[in-house]
N, C-alpha and C positions, 0 to 999 in steps of 0.2 A: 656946326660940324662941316669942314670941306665934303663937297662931292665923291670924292674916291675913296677919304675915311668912310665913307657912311657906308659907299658899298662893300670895302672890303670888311667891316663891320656886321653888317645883312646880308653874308654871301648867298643865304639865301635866295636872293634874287636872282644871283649867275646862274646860267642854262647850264646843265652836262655838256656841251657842243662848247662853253665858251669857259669853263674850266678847263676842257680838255683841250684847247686854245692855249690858254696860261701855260700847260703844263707844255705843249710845242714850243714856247717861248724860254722858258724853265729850260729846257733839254736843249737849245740852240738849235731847236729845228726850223726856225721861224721868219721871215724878214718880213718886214713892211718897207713903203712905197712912203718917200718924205713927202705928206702935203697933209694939208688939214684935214681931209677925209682918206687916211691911211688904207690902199690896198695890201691884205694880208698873206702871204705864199705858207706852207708847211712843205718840208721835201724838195722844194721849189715849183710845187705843184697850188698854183694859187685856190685859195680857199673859197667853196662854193657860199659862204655864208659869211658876205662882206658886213652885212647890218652888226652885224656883233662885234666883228671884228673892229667896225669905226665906233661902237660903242665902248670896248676896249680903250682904245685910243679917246675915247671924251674924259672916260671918268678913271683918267690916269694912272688905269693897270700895266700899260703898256707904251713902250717908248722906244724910241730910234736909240741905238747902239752909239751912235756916231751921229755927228753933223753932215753934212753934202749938199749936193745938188737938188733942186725941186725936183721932184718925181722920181729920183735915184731909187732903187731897193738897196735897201740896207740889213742888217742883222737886229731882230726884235731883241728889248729886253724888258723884263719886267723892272716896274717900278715896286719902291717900298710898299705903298699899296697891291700891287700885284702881288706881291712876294707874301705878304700878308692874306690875302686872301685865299691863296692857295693853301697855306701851313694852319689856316683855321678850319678848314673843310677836313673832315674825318677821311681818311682812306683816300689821302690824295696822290698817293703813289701811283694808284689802281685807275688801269684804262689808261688811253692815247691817244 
């Protein structure tokens, strides 16, 4: 099983802090930073809780919007893993 199926399969694993990440990316609130270790903004107020956020970005919840420049901020979106992970989690409306 790929890496991102498995997690968004055992969302369990995802913290509260990194669903409710997904769910900033979900609502367009979200940008990341193009580079292998993606810095994550919400509001445009960057995210105290980078680890998650480049774990996001490992196991393919989450993706650049667009193409660009190395280190550009761009607009987050979720991947089909992402999207799936959020919609398997009970009460994912709920919280922000």
């Amino acid at each position: 099983m790929h890496r991102a199926e498995e997690t968004a399969f055992r969302n369990e694993k995802l913290s509260f802090r990194a669903l409710n990440m997904l769910r900033a990316v979900r609502d367009g609130r979200a940008q990341i930073t193009l580079s292998c270790e993606p810095d994550f903004y919400v509001d445009g107020m960057p995210c105290c809780h980078q680890d998650a956020a480049h774990s996001l970005a490992r196991q393919g919840l989450i993706a650049p919007a667009r193409l660009g420049v190395l280190g550009e901020r761009v607009t987050a979106t979720l991947t089909e893993f992402g999207l799936l992970a959020l919609t398997t989690v009970s009460g994912s409306g709920s919280g922000a």
